[in-house]
Backbone as CSV, one residue per row, in Angstrom:
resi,resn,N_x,N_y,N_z,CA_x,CA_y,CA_z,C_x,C_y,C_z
1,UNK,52.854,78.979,-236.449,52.108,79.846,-237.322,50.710,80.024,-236.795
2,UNK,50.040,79.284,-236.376,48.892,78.928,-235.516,48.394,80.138,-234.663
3,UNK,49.615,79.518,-233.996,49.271,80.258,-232.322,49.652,81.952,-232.716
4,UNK,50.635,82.636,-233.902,50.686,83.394,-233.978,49.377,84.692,-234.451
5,UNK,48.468,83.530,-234.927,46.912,83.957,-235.745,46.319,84.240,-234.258
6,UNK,46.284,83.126,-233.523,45.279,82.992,-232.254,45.863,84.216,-231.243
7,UNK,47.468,84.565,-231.074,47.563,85.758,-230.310,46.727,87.046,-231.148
8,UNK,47.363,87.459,-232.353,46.798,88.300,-232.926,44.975,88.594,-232.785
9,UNK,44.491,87.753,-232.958,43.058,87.619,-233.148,42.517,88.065,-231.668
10,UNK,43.196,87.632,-230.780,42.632,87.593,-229.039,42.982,89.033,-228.567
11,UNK,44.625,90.064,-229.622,44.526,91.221,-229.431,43.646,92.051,-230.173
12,UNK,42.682,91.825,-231.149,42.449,92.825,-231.771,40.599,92.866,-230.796
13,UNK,40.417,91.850,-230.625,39.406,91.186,-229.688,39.445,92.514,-228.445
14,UNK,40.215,91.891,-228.218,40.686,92.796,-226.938,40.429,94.784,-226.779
15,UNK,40.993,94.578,-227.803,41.103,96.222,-228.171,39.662,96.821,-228.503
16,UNK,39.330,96.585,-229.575,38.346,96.424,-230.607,38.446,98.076,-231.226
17,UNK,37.376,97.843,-232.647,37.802,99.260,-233.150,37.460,100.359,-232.666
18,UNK,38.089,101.473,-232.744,37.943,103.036,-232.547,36.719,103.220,-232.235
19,UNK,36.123,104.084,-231.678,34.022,104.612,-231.557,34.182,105.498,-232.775
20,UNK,32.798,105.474,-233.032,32.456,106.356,-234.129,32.605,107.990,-233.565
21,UNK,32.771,108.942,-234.290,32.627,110.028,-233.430,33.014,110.669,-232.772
22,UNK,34.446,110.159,-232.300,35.356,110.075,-231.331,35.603,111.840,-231.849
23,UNK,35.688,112.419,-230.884,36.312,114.380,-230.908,38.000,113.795,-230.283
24,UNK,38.536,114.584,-230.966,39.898,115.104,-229.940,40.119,116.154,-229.587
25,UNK,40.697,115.865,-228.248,40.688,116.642,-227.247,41.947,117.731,-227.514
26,UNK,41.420,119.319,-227.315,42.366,120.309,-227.787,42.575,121.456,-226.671
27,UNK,43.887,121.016,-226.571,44.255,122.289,-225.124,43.712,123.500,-225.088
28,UNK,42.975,123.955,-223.675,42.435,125.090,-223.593,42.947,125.831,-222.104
29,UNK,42.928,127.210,-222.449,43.718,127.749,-221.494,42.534,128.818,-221.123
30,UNK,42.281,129.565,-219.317,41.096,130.350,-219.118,41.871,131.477,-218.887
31,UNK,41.274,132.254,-219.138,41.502,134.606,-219.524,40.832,134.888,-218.207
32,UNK,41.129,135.353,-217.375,41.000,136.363,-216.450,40.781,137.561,-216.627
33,UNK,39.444,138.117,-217.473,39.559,139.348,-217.501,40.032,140.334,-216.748
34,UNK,40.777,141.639,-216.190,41.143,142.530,-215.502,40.116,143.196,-214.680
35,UNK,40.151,143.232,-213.285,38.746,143.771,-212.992,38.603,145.354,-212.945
36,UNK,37.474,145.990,-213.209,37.122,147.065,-213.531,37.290,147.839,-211.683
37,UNK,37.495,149.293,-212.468,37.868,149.997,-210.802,36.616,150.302,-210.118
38,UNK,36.730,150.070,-208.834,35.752,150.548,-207.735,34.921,151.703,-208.100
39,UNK,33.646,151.332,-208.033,33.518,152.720,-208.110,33.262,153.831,-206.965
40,UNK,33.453,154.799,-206.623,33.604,155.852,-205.205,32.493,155.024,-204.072
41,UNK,32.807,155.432,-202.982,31.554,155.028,-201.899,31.670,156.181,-201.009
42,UNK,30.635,156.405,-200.288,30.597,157.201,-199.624,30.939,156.553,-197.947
43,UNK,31.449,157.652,-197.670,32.454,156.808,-196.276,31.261,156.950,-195.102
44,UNK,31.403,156.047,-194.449,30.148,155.435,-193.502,30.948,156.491,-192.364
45,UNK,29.564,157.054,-191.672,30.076,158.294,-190.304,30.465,157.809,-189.284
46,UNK,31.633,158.592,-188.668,31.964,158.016,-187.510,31.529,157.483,-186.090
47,UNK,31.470,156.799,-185.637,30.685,156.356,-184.347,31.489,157.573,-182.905
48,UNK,31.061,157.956,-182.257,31.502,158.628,-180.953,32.682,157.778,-180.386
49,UNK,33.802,158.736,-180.624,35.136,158.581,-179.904,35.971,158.041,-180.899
50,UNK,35.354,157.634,-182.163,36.622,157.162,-183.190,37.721,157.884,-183.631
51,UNK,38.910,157.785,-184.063,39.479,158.605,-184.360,39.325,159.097,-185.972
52,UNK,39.408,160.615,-186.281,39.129,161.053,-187.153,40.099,160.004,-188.530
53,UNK,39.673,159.806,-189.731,40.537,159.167,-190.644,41.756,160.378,-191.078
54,UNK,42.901,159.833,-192.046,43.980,160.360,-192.539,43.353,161.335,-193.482
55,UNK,44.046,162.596,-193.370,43.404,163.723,-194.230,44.372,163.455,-195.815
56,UNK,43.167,163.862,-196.840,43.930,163.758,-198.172,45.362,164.360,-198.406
57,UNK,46.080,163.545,-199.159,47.593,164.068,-199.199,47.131,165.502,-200.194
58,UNK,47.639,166.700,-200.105,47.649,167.800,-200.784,47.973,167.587,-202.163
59,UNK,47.203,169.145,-202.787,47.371,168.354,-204.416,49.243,169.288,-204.660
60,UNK,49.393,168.693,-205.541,50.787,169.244,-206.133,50.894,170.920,-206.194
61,UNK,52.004,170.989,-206.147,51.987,172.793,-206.298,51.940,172.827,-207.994
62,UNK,51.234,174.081,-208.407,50.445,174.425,-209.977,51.821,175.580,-210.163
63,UNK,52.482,175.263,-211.439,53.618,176.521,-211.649,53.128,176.952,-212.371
64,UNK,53.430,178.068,-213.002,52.916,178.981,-213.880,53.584,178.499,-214.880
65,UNK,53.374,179.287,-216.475,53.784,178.631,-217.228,55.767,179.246,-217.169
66,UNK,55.949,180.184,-216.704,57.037,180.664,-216.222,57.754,180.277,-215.359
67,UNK,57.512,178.676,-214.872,58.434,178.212,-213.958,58.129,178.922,-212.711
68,UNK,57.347,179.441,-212.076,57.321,180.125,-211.197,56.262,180.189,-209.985
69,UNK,56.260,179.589,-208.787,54.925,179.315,-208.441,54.247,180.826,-207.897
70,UNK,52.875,180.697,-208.507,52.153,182.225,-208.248,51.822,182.665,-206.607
71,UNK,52.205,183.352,-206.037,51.866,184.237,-204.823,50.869,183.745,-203.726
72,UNK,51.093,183.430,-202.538,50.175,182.549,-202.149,48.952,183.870,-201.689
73,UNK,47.745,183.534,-201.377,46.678,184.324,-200.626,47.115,185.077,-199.669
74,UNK,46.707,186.201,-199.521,46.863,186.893,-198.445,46.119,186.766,-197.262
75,UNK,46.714,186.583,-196.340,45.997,185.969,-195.066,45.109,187.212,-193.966
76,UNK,43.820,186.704,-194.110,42.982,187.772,-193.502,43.200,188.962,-192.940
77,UNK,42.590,190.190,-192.809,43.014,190.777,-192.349,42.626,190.905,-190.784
78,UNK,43.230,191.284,-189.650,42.833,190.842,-188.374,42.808,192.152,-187.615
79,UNK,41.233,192.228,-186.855,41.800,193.576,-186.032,42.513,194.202,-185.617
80,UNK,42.760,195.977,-185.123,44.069,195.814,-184.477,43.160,195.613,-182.824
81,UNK,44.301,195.349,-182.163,43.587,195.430,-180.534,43.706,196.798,-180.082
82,UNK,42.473,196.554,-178.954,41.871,198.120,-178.669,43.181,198.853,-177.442
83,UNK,42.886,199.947,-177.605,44.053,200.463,-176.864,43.738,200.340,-175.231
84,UNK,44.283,200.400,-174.263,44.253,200.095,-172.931,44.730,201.252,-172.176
85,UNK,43.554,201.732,-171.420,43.844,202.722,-170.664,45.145,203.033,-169.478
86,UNK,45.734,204.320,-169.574,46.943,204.318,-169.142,47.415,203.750,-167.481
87,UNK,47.947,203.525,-167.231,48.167,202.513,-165.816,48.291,204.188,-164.597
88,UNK,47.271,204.112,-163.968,47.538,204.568,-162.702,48.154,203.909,-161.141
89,UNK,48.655,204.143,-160.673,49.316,203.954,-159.010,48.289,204.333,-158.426
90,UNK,47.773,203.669,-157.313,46.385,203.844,-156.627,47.198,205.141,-155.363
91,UNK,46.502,205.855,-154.834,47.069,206.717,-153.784,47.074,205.641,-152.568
92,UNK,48.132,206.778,-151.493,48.168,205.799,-150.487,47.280,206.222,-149.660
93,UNK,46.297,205.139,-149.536,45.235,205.702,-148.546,44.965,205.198,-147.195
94,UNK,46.208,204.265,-146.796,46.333,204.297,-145.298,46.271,205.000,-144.542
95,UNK,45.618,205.635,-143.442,45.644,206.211,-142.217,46.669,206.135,-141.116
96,UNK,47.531,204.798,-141.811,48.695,205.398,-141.308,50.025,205.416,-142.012
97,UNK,50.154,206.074,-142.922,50.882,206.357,-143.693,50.536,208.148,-143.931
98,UNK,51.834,208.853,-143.718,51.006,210.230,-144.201,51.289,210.979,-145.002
99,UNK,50.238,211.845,-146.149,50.553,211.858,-146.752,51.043,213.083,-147.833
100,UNK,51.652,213.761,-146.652,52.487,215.089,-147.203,51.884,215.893,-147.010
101,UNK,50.845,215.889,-146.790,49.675,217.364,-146.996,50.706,218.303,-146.212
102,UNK,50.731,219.574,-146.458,50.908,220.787,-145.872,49.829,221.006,-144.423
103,UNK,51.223,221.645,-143.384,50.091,221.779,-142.642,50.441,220.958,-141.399
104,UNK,50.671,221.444,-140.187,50.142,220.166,-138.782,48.595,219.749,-138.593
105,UNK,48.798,218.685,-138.034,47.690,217.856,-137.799,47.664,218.229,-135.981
106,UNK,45.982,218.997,-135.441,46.254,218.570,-134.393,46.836,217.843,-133.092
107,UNK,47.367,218.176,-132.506,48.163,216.959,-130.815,49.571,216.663,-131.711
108,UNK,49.548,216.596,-133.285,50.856,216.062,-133.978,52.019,216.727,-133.358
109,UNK,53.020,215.429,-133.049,54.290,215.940,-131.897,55.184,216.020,-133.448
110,UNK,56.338,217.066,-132.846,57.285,217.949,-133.970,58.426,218.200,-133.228
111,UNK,59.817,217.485,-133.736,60.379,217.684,-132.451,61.226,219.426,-133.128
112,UNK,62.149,219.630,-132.215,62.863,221.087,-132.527,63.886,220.708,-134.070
113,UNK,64.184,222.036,-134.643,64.442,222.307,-135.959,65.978,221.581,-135.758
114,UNK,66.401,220.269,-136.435,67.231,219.361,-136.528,68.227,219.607,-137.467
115,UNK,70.128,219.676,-137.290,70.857,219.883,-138.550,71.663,218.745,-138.057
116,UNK,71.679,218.051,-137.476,72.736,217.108,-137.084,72.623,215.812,-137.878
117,UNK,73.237,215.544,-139.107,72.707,214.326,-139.502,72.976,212.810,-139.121
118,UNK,73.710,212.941,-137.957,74.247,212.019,-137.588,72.908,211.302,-136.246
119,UNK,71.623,212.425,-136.247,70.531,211.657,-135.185,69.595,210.820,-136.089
120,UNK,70.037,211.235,-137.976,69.477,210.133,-138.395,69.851,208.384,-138.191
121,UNK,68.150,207.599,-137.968,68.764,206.129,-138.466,69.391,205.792,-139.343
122,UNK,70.561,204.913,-139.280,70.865,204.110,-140.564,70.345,204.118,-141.825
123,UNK,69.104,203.450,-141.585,68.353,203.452,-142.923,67.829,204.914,-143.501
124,UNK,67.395,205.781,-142.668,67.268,207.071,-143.368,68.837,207.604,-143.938
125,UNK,69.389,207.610,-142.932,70.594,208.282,-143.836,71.152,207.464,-144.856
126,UNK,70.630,206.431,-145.479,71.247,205.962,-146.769,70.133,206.131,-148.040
127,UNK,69.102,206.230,-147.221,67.989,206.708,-148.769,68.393,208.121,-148.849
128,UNK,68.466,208.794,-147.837,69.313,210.626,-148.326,70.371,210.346,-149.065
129,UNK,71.230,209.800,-148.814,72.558,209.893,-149.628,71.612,209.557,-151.242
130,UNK,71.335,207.728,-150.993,70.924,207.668,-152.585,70.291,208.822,-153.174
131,UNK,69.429,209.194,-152.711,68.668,210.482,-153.168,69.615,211.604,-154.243
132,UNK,70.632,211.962,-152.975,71.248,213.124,-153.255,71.941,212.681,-154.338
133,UNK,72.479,211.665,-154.322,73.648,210.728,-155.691,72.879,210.472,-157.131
134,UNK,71.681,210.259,-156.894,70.814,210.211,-158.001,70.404,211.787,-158.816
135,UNK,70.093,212.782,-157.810,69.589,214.044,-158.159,70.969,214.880,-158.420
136,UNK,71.866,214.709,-157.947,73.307,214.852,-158.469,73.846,214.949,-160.026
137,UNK,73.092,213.304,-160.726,73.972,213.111,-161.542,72.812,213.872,-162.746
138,UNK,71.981,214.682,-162.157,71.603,215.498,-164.081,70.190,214.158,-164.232
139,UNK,70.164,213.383,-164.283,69.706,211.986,-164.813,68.045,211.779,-163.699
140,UNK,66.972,212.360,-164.621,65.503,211.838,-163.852,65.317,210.668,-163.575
141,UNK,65.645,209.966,-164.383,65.315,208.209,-164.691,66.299,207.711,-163.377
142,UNK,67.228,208.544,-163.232,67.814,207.786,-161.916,67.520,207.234,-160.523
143,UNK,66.666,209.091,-160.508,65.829,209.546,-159.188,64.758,208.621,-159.233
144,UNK,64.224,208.570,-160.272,62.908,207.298,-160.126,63.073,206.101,-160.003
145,UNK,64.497,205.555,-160.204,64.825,204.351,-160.305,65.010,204.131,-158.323
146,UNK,65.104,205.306,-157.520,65.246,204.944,-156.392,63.845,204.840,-155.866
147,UNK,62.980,205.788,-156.437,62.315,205.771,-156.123,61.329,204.383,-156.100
148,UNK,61.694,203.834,-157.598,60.944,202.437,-156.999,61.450,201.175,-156.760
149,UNK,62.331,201.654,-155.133,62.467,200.532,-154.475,61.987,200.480,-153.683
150,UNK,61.304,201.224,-153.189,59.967,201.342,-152.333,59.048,200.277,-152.558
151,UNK,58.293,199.520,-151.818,57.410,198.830,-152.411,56.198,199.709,-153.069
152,UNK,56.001,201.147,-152.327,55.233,201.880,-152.752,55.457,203.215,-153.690
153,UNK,55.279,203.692,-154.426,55.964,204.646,-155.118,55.173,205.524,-154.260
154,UNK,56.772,206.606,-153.663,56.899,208.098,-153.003,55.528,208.579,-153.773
155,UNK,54.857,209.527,-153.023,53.833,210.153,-153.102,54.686,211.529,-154.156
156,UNK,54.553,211.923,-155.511,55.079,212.964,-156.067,53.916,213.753,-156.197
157,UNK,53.332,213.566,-156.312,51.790,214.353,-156.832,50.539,214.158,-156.387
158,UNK,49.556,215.009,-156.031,48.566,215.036,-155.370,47.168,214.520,-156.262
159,UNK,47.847,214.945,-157.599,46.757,214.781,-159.212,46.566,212.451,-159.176
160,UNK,47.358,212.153,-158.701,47.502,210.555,-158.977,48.286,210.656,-160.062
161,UNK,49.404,211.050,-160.266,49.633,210.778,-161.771,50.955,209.277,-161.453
162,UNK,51.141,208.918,-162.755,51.645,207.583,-162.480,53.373,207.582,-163.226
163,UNK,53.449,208.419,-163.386,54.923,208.914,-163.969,55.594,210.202,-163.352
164,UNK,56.882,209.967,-162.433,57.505,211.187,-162.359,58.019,212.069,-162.958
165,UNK,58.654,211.308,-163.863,59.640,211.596,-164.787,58.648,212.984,-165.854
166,UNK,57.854,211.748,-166.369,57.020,213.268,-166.776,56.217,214.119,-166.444
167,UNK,55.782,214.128,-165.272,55.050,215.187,-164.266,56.611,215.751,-164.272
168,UNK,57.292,216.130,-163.752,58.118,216.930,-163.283,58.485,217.650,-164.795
169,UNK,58.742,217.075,-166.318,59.292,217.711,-167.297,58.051,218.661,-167.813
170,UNK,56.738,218.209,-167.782,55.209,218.818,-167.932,55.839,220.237,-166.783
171,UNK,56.034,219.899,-165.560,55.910,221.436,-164.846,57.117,221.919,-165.180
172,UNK,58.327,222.029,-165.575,59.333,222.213,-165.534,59.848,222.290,-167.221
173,UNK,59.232,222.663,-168.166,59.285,222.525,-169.947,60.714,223.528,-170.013
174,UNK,61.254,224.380,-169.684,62.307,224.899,-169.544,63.672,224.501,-169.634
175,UNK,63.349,223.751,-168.252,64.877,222.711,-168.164,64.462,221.324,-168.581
176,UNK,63.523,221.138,-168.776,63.171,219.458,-169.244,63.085,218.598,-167.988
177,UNK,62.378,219.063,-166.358,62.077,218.713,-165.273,63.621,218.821,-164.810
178,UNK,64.786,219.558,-165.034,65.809,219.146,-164.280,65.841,220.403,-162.833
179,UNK,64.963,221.487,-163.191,64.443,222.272,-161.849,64.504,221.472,-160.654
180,UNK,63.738,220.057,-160.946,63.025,219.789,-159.716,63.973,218.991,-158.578
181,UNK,65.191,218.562,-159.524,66.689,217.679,-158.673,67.294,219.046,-158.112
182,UNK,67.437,220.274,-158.654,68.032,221.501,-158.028,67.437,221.672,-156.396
183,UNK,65.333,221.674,-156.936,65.295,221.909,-155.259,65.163,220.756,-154.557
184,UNK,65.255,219.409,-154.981,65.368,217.990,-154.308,66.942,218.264,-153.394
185,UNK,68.217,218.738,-154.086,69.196,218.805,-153.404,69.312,220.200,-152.342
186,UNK,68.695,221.308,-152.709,68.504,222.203,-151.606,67.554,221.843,-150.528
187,UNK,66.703,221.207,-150.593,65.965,221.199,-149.271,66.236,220.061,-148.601
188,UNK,67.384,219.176,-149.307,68.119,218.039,-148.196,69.345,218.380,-147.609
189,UNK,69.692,219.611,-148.041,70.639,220.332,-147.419,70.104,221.378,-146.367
190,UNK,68.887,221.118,-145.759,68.217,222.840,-144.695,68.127,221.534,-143.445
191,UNK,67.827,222.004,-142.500,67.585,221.760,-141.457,66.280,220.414,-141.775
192,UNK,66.354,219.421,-140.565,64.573,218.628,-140.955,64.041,218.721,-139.659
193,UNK,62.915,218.121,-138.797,62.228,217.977,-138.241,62.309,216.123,-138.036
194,UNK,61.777,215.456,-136.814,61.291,214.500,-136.903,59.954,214.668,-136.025
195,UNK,59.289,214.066,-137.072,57.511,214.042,-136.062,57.083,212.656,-136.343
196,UNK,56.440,212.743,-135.288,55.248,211.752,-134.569,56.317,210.898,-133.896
197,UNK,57.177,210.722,-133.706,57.791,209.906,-132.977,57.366,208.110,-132.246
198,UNK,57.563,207.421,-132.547,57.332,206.385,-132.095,56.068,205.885,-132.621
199,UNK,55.262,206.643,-133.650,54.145,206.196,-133.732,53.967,205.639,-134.957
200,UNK,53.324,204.837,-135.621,53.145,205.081,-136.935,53.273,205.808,-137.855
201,UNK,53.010,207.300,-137.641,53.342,207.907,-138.900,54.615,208.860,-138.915
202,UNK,55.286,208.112,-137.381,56.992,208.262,-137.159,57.841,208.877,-138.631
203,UNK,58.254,209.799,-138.987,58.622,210.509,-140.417,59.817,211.587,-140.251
204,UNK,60.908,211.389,-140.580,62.295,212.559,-140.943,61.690,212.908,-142.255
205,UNK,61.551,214.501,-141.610,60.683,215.544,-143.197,61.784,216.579,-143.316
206,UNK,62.099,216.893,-144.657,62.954,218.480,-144.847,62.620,218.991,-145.717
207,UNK,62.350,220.236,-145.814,62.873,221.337,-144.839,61.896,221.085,-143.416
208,UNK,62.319,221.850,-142.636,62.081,221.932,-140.987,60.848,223.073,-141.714
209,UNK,60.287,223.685,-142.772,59.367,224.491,-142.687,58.202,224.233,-142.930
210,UNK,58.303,222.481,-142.966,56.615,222.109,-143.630,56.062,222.036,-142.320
211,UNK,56.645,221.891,-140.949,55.907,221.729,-139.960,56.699,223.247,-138.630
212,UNK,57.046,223.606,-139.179,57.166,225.193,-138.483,56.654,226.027,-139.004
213,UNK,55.064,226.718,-138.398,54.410,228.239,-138.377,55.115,228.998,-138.650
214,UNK,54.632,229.786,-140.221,55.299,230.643,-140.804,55.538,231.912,-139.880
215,UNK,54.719,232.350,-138.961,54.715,233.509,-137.854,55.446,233.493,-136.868
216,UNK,56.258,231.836,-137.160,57.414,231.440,-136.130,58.954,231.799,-136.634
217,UNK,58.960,231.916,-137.864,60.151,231.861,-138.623,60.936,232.886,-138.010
218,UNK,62.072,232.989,-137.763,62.889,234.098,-137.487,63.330,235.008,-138.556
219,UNK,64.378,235.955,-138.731,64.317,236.183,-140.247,65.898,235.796,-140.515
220,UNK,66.351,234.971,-139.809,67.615,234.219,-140.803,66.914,233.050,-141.329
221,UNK,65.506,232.285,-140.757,65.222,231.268,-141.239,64.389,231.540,-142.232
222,UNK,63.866,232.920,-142.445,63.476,233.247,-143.635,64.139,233.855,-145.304
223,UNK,65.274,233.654,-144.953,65.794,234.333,-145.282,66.634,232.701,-146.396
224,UNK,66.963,231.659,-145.065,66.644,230.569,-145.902,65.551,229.831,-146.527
225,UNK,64.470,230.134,-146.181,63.241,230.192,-146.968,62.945,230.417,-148.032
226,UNK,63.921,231.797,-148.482,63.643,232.503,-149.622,64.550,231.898,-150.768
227,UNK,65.277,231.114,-150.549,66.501,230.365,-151.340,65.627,229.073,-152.398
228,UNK,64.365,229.285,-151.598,63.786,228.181,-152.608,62.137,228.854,-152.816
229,UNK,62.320,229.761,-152.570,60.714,230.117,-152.718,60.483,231.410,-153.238
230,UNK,60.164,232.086,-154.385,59.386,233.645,-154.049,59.182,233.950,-153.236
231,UNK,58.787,235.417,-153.369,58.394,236.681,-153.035,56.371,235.964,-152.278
232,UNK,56.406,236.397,-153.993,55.022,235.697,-154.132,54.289,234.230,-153.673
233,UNK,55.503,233.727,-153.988,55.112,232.483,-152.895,54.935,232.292,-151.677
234,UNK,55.910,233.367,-150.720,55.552,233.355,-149.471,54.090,233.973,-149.477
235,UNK,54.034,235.101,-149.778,52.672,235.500,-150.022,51.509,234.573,-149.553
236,UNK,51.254,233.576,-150.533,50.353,232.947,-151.011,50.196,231.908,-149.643
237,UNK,51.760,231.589,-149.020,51.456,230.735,-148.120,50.965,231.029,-146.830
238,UNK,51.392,232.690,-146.536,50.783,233.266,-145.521,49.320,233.210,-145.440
239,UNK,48.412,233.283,-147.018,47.567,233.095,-146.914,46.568,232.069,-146.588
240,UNK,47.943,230.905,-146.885,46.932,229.472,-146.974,47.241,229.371,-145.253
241,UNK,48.256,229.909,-144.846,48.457,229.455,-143.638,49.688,228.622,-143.081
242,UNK,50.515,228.157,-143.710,51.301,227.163,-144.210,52.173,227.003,-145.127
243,UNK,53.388,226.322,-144.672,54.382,226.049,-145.692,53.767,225.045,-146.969
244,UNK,53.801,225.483,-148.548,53.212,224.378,-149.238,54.031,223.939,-150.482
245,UNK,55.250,224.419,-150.279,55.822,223.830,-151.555,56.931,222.809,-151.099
246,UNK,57.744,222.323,-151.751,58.300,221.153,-151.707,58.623,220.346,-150.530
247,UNK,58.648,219.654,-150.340,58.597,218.558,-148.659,59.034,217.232,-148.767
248,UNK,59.938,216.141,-147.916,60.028,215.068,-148.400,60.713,214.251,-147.278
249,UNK,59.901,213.025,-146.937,59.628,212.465,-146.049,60.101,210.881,-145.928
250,UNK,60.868,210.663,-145.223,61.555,209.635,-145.091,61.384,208.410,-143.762
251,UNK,60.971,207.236,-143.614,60.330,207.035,-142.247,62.071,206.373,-141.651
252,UNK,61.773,205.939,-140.771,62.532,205.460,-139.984,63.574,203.916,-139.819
253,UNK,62.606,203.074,-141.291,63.108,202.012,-141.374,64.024,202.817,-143.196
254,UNK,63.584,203.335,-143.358,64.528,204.176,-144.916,63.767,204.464,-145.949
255,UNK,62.146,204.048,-145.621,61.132,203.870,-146.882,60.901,205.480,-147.173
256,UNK,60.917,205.582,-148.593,60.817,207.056,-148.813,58.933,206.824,-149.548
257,UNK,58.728,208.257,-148.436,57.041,207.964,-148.502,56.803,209.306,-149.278
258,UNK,57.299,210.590,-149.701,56.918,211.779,-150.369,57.710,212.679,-150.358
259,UNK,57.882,213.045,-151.710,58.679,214.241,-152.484,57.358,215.069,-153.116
260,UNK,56.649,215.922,-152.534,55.397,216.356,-152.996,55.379,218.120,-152.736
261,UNK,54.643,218.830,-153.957,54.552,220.026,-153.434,52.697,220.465,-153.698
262,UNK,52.372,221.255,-153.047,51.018,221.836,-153.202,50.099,221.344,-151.484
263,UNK,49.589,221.482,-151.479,48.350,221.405,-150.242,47.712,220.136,-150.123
């Protein structure tokens, strides 16, 4: 009984009473308020060579209240471009190339009035044929189409003009230029000439009358003369001196250098 006093007594010893004052302790938990949004900054400028930043994503397309999105802007209106002056062919102004004129040229060698077509070269006698096959078929655009296989376009006109097709329908409003294939195929059917021989401006020309003196003509060769020419035309040429209407000149390797009429 004793010792049961003396444990008791040595625990309460031990312990001793409560403090005055004593708080208890009451669970507390901390709130994180939400943080408030950024507000804008202005974007710091780029340094040399940076790459530009990502461009804003586009805003939404706006419909009408009709379901319907409204008409976009009409996009500026833009000059028209200025017009460009018409393309001329420069003349051929080599000295040795020649270039149809009517007329001999002093010392110029001419050989005798030629029907044999067989003293043409090769190459001439196949630009005659094309010729004739083209002026044949009715078709201008044909004739010109031979014409520019030439590196140079045939001398047609003395004016520079840069179109056959319509120089010839301009002189020719009648038939619509188809006159001018009628006397293209008669005067590759007359007699030709070859002059200058061996030289540079070496040339198979027909008719045989652009370089035979009209005071030379006999009168059967005038007589084929007259198959492509007036009255009045001879006239005129007696006066100039010279044969001056149609002529056409072919060199020796096949290059066709002039289908030309006038002085």
């Amino acid at each position: 009984m004793d010792s049961r006093r003396i444990l008791l007594a040595l625990m309460v010893t031990l312990l001793g009473p409560p403090e005055a004052g004593a708080q208890t302790r009451v669970r507390t938990e901390t709130i994180i308020p939400p943080a408030e949004a950024p507000a804008p900054t202005t974007p710091a400028p780029l340094s040399p060579g940076a790459p530009a930043p990502p461009a804003a994503p586009a805003a939404p397309l706006q419909l009408t209240p009709g379901g319907v999105a409204p008409p976009a802007a009409p996009p500026p209106a833009v000059a028209a471009p200025k017009a460009l002056p018409p393309v001329r062919l420069p003349p051929i102004a080599s000295p040795a190339k020649p270039y149809g004129r009517a007329g001999l040229r002093p010392g110029q060698k001419v050989s005798d009035v030629l029907t044999d077509l067989k003293v043409l070269p090769a190459p001439v006698a196949r630009m005659r044929a094309r010729i004739i096959e083209a002026a044949r078929s009715g078709d201008l655009d044909k004739l010109v189409t031979v014409m520019q296989s030439n590196e140079t376009l045939p001398i047609f006109s003395f004016a520079n003009e840069h179109d056959p097709a319509a120089y010839w329908r301009t002189n020719y409003p009648e038939s619509g230029g188809l006159e001018v294939l009628s006397i293209l195929l008669e005067i590759l059917d007359m007699g030709f000439v070859h002059v200058d021989a061996g030289t540079p401006q070496d040339m198979y020309v027909w008719p045989y009358f652009a370089y035979v003196p009209l005071k030379d003509l006999t009168p059967p060769q005038k007589v084929e003369l007259f198959k492509i020419v007036t009255g009045s035309d001879y006239r005129a040429m007696q006066d100039f001196g010279a044969y001056i209407f149609y002529r056409l000149g072919i060199a020796p390797d096949g290059t066709w250098h002039f289908f030309v009429s006038g002085q």
